[in-house]
mmCIF file as gemmi writes it, N, C-alpha and C atoms, coordinates in Angstrom:
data_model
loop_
_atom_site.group_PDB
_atom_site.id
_atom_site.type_symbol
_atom_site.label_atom_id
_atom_site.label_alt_id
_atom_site.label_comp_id
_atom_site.label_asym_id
_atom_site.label_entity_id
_atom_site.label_seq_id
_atom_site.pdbx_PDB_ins_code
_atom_site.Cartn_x
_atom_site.Cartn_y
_atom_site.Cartn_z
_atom_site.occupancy
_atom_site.B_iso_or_equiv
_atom_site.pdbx_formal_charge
_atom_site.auth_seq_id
_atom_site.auth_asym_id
_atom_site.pdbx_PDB_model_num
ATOM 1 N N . UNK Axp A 1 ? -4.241 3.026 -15.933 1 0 ? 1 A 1
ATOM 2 C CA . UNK Axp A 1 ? -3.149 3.163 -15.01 1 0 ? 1 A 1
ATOM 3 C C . UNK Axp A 1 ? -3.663 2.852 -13.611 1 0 ? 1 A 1
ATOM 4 N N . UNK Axp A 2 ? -2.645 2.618 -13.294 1 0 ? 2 A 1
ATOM 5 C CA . UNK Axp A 2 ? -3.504 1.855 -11.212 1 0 ? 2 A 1
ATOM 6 C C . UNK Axp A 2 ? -2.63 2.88 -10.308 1 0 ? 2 A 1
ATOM 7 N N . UNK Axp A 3 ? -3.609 3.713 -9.591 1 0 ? 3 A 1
ATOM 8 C CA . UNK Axp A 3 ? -3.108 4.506 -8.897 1 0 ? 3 A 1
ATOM 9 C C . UNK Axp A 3 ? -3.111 3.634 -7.21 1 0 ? 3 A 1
ATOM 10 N N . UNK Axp A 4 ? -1.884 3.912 -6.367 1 0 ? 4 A 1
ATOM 11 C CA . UNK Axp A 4 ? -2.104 3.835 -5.572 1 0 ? 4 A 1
ATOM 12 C C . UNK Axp A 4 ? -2.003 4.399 -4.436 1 0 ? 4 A 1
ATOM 13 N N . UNK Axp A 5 ? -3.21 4.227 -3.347 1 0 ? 5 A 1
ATOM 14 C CA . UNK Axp A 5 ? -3.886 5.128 -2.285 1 0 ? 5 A 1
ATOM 15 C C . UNK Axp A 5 ? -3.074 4.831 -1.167 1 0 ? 5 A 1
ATOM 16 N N . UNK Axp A 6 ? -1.894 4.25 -0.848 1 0 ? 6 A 1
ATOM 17 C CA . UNK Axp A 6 ? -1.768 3.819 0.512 1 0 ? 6 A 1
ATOM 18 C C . UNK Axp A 6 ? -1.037 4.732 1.134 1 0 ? 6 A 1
ATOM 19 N N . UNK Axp A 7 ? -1.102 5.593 0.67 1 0 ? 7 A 1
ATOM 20 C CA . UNK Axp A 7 ? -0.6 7.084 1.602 1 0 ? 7 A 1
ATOM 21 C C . UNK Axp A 7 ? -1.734 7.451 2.082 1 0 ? 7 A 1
ATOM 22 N N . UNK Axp A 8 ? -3.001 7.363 1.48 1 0 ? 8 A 1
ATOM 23 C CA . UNK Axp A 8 ? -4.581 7.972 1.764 1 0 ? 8 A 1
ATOM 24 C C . UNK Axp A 8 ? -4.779 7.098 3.393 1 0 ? 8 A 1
ATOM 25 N N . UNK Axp A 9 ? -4.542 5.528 2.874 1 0 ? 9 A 1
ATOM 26 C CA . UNK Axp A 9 ? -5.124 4.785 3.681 1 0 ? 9 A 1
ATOM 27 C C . UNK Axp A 9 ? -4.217 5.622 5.102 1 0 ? 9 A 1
ATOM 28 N N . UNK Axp A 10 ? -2.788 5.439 5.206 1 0 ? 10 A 1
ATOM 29 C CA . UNK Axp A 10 ? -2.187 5.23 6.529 1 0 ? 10 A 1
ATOM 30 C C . UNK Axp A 10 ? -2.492 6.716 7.406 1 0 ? 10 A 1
ATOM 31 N N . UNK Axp A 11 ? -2.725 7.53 6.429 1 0 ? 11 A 1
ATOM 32 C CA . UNK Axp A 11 ? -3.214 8.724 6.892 1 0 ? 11 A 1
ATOM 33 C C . UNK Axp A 11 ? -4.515 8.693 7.392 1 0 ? 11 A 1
ATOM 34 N N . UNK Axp A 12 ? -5.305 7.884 7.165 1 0 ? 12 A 1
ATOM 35 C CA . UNK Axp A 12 ? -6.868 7.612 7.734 1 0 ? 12 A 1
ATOM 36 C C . UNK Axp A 12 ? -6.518 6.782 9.119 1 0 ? 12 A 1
ATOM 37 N N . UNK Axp A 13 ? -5.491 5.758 9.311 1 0 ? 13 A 1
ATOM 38 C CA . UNK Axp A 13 ? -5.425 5.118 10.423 1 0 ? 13 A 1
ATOM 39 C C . UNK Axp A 13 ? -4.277 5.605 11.306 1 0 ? 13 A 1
ATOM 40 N N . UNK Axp A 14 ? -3.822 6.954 10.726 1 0 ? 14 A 1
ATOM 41 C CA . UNK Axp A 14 ? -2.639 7.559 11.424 1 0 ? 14 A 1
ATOM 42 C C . UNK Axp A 14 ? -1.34 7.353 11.694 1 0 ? 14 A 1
ATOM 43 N N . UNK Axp A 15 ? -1.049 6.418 11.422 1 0 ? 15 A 1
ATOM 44 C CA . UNK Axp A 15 ? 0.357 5.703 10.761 1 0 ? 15 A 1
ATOM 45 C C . UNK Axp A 15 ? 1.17 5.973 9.7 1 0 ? 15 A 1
ATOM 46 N N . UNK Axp A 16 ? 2.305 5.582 10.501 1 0 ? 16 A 1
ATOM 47 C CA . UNK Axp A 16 ? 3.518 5.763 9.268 1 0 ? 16 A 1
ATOM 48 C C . UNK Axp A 16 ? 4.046 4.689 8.742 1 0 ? 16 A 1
ATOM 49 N N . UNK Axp A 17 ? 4.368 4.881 7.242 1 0 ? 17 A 1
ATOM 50 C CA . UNK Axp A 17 ? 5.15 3.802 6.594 1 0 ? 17 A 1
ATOM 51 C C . UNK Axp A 17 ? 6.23 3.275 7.385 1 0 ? 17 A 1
ATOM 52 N N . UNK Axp A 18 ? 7.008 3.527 8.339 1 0 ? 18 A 1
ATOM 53 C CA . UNK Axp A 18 ? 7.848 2.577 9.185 1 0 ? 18 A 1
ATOM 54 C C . UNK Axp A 18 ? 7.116 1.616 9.785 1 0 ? 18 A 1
ATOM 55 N N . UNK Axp A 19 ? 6.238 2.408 10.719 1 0 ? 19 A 1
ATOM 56 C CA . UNK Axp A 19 ? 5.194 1.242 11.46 1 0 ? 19 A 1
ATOM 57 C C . UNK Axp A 19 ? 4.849 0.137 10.574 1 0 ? 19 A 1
ATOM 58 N N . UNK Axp A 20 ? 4.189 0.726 9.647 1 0 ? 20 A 1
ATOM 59 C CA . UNK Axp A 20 ? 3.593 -0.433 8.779 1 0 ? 20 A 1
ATOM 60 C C . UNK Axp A 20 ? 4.287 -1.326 8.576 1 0 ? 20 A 1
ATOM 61 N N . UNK Axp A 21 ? 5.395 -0.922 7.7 1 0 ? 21 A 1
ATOM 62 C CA . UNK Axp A 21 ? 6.78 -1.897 7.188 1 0 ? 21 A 1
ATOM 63 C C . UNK Axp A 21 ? 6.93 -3.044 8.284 1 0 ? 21 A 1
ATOM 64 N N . UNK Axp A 22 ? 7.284 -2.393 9.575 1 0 ? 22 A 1
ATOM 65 C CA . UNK Axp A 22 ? 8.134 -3.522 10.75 1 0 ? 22 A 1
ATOM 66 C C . UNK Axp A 22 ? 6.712 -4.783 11.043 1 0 ? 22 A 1
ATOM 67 N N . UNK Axp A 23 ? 5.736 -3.904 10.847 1 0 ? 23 A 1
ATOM 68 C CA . UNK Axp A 23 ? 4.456 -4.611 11.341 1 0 ? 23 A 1
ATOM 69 C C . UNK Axp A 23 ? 4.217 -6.069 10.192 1 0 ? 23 A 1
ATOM 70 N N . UNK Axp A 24 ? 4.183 -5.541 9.366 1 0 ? 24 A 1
ATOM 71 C CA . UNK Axp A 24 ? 3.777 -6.939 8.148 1 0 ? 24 A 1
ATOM 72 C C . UNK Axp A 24 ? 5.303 -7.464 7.536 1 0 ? 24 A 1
ATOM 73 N N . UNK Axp A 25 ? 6.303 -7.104 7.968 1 0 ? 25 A 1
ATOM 74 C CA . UNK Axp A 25 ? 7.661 -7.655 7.74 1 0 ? 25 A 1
ATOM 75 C C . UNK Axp A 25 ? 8.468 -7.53 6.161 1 0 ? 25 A 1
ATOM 76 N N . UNK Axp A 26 ? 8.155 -5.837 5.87 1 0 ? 26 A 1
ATOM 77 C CA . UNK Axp A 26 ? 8.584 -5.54 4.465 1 0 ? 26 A 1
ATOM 78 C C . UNK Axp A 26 ? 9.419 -4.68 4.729 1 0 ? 26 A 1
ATOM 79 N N . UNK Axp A 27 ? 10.658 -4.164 3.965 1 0 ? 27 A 1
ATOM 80 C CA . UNK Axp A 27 ? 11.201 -3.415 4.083 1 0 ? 27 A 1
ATOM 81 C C . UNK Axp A 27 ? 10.547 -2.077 3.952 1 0 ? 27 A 1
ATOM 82 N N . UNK Axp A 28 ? 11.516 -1.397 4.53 1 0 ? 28 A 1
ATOM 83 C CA . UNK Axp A 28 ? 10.929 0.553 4.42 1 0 ? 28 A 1
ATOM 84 C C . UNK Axp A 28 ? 10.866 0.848 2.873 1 0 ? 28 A 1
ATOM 85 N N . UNK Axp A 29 ? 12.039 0.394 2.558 1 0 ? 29 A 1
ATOM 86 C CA . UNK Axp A 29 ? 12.287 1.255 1.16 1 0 ? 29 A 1
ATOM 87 C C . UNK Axp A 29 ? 11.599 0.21 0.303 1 0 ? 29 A 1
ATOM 88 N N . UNK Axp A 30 ? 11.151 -0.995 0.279 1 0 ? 30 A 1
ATOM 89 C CA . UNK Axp A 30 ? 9.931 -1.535 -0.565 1 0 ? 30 A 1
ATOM 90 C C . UNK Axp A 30 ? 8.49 -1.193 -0.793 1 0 ? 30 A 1
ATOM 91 N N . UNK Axp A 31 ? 8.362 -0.781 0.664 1 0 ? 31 A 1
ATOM 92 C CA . UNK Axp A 31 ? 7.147 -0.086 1.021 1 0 ? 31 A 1
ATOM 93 C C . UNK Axp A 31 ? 6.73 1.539 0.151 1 0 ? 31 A 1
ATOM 94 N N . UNK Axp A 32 ? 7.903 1.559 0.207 1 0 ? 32 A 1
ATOM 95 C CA . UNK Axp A 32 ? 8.098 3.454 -0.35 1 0 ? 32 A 1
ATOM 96 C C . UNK Axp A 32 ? 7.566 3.103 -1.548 1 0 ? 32 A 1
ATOM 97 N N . UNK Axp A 33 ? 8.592 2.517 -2.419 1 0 ? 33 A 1
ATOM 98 C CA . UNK Axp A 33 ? 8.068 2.523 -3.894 1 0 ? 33 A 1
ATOM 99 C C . UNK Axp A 33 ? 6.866 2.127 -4.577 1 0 ? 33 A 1
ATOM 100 N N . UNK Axp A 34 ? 6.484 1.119 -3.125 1 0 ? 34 A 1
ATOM 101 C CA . UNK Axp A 34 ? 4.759 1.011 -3.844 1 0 ? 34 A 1
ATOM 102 C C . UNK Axp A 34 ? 3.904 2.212 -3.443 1 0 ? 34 A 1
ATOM 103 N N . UNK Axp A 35 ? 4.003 2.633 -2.395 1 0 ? 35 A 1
ATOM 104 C CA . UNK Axp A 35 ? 3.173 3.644 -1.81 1 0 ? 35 A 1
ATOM 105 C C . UNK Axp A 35 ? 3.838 5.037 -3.171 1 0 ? 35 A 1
ATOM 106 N N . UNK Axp A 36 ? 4.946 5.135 -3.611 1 0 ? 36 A 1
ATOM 107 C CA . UNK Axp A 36 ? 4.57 6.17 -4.871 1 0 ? 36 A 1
ATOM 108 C C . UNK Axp A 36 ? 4.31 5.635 -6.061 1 0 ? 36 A 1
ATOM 109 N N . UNK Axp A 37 ? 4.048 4.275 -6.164 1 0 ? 37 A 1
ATOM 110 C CA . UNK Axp A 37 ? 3.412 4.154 -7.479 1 0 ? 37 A 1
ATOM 111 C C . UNK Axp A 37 ? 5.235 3.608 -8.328 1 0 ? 37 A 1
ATOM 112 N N . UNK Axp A 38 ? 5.994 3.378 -8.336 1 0 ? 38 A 1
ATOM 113 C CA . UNK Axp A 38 ? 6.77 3.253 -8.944 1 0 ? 38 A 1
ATOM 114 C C . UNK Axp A 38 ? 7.083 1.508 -9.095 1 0 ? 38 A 1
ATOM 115 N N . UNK Axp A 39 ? 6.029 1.197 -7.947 1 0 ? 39 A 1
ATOM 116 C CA . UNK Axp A 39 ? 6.248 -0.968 -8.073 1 0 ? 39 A 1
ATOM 117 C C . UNK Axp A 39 ? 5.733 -1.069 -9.44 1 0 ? 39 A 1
ATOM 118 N N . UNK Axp A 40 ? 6.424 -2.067 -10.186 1 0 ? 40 A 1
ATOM 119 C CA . UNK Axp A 40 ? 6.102 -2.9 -11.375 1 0 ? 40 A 1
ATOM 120 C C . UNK Axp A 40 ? 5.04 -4.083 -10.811 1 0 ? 40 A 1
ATOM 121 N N . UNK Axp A 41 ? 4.904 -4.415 -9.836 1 0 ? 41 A 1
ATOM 122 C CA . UNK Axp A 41 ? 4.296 -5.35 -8.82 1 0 ? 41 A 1
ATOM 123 C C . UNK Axp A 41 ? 4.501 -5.486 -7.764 1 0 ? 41 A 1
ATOM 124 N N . UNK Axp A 42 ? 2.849 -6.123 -7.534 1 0 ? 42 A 1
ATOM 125 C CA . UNK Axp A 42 ? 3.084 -6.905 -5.825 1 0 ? 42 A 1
ATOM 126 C C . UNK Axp A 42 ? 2.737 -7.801 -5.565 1 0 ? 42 A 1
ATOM 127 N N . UNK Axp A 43 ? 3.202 -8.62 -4.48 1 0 ? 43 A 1
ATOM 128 C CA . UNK Axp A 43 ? 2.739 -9.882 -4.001 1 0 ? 43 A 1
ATOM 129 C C . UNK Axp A 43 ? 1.341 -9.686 -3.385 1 0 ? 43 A 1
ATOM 130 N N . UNK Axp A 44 ? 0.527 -11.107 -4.21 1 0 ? 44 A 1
ATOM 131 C CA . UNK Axp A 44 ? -0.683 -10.789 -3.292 1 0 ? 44 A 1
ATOM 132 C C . UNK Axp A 44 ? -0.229 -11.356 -2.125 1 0 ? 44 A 1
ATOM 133 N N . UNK Axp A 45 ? 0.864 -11.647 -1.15 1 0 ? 45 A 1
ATOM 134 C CA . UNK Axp A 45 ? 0.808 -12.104 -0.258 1 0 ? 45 A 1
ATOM 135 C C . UNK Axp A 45 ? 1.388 -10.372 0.38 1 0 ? 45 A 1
ATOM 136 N N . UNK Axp A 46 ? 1.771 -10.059 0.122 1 0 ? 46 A 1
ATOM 137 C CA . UNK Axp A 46 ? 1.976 -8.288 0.772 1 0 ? 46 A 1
ATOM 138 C C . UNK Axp A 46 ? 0.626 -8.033 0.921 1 0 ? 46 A 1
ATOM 139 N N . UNK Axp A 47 ? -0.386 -7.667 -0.39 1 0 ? 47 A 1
ATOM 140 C CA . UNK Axp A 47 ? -1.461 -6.94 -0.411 1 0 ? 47 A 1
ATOM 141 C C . UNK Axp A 47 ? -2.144 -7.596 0.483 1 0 ? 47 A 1
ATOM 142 N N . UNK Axp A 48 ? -2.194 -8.798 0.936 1 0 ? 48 A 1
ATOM 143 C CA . UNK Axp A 48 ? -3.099 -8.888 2.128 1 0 ? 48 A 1
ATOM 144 C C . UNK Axp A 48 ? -3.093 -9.153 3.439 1 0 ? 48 A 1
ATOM 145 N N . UNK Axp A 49 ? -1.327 -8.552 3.543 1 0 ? 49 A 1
ATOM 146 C CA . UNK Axp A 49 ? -0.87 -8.394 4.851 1 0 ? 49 A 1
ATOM 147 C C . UNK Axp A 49 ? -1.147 -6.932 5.361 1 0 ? 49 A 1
ATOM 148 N N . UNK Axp A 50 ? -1.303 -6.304 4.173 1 0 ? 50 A 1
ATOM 149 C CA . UNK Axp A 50 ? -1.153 -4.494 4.325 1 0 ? 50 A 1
ATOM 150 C C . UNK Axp A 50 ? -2.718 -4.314 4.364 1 0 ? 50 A 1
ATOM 151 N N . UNK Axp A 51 ? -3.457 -5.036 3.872 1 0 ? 51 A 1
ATOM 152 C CA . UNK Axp A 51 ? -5.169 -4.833 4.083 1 0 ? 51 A 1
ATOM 153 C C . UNK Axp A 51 ? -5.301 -5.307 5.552 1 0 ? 51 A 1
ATOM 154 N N . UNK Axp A 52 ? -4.844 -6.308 5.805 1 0 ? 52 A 1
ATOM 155 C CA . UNK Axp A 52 ? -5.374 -7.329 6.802 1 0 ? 52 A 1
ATOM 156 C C . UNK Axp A 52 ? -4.97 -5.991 8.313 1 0 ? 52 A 1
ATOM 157 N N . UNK Axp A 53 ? -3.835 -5.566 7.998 1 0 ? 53 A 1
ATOM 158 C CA . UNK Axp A 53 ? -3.05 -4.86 9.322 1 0 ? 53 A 1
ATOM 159 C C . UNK Axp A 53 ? -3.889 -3.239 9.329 1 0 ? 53 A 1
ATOM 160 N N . UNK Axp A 54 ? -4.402 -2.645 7.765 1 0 ? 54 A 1
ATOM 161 C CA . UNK Axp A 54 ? -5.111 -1.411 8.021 1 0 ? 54 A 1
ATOM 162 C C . UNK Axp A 54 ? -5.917 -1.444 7.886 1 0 ? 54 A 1
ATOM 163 N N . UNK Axp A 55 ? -6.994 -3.029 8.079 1 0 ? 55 A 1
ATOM 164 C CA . UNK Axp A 55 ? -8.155 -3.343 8.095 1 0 ? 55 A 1
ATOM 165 C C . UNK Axp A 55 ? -9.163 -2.312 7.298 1 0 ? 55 A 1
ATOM 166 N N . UNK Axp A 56 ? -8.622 -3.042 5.87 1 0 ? 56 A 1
ATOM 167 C CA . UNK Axp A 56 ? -9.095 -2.582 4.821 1 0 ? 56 A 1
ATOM 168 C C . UNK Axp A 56 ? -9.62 -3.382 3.713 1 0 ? 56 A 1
ATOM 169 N N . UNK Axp A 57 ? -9.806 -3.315 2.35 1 0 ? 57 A 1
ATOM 170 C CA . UNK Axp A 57 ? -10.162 -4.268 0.946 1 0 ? 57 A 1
ATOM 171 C C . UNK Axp A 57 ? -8.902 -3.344 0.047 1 0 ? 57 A 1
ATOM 172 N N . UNK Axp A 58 ? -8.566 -4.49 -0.626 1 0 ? 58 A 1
ATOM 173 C CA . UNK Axp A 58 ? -7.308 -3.887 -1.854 1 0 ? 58 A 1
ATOM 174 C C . UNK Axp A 58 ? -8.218 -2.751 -2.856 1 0 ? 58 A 1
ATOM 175 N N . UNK Axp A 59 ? -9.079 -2.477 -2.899 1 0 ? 59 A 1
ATOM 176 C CA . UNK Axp A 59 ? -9.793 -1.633 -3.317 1 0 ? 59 A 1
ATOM 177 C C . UNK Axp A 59 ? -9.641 -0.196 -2.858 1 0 ? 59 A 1
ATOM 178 N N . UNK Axp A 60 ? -9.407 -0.227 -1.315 1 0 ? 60 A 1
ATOM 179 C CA . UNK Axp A 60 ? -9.298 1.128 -0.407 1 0 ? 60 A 1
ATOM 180 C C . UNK Axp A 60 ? -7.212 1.126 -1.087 1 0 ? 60 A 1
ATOM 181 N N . UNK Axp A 61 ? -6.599 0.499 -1.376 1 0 ? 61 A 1
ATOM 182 C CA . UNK Axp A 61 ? -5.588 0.984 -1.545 1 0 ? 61 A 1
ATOM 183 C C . UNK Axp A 61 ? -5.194 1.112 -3.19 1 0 ? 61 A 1
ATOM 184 N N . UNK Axp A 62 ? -5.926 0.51 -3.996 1 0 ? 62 A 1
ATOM 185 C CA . UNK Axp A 62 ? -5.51 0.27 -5.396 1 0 ? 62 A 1
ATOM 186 C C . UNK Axp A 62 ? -6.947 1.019 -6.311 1 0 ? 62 A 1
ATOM 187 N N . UNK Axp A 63 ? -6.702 1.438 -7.147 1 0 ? 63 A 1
ATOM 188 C CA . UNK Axp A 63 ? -7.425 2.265 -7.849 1 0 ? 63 A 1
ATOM 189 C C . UNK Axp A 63 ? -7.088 2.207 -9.559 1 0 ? 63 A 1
ATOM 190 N N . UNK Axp A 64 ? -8.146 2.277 -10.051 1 0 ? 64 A 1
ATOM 191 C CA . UNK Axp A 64 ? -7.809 2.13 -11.497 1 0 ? 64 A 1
ATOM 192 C C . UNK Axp A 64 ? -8.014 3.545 -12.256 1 0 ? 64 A 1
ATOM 193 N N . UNK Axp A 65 ? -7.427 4.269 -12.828 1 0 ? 65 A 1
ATOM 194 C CA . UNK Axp A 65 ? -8.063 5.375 -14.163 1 0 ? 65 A 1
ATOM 195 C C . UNK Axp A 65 ? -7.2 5.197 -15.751 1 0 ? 65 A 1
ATOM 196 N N . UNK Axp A 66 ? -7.823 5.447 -16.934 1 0 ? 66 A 1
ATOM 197 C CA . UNK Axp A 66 ? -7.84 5.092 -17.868 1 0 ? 66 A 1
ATOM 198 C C . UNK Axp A 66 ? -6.998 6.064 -17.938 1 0 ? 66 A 1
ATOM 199 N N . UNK Axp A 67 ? -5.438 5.58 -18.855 1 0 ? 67 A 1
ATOM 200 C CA . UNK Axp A 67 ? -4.829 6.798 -19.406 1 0 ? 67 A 1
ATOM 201 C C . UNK Axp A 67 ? -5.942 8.025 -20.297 1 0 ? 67 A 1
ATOM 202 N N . UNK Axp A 68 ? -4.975 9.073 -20.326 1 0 ? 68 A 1
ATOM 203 C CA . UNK Axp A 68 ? -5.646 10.143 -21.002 1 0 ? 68 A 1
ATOM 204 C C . UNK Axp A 68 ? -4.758 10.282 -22.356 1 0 ? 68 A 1
């Protein structure tokens, strides 16, 4: 399962998912559903607008653990 961290990240750079959103040109409520894990996918052209802006690696936001 791929967990994802980007609530971890924006909280490390102090930001909110609005900011972010207006900043890399995604909607709020697109943003939401990846940040809880509920995206079926993403564009790698998102993922490296959202690295590039919280000057990060898709690694600091995407995470892998093996179902149980």
């Amino acid at each position: 399962m791929i967990i994802v961290n980007l609530d971890v990240m924006l909280a490390k750079r102090k930001m909110r998912l609005n900011d972010l959103a207006d900043k890399i040109g995604i909607t709020n409520t697109n943003l939401s559903i990846l940040k809880t894990g509920k995206a079926k996918a993403i564009r790698l052209s998102t993922l490296d607008a959202i690295c590039k802006y919280l000057d990060c690696s898709p690694g600091d936001i995407l995470e892998y653990q093996e179902n149980e």
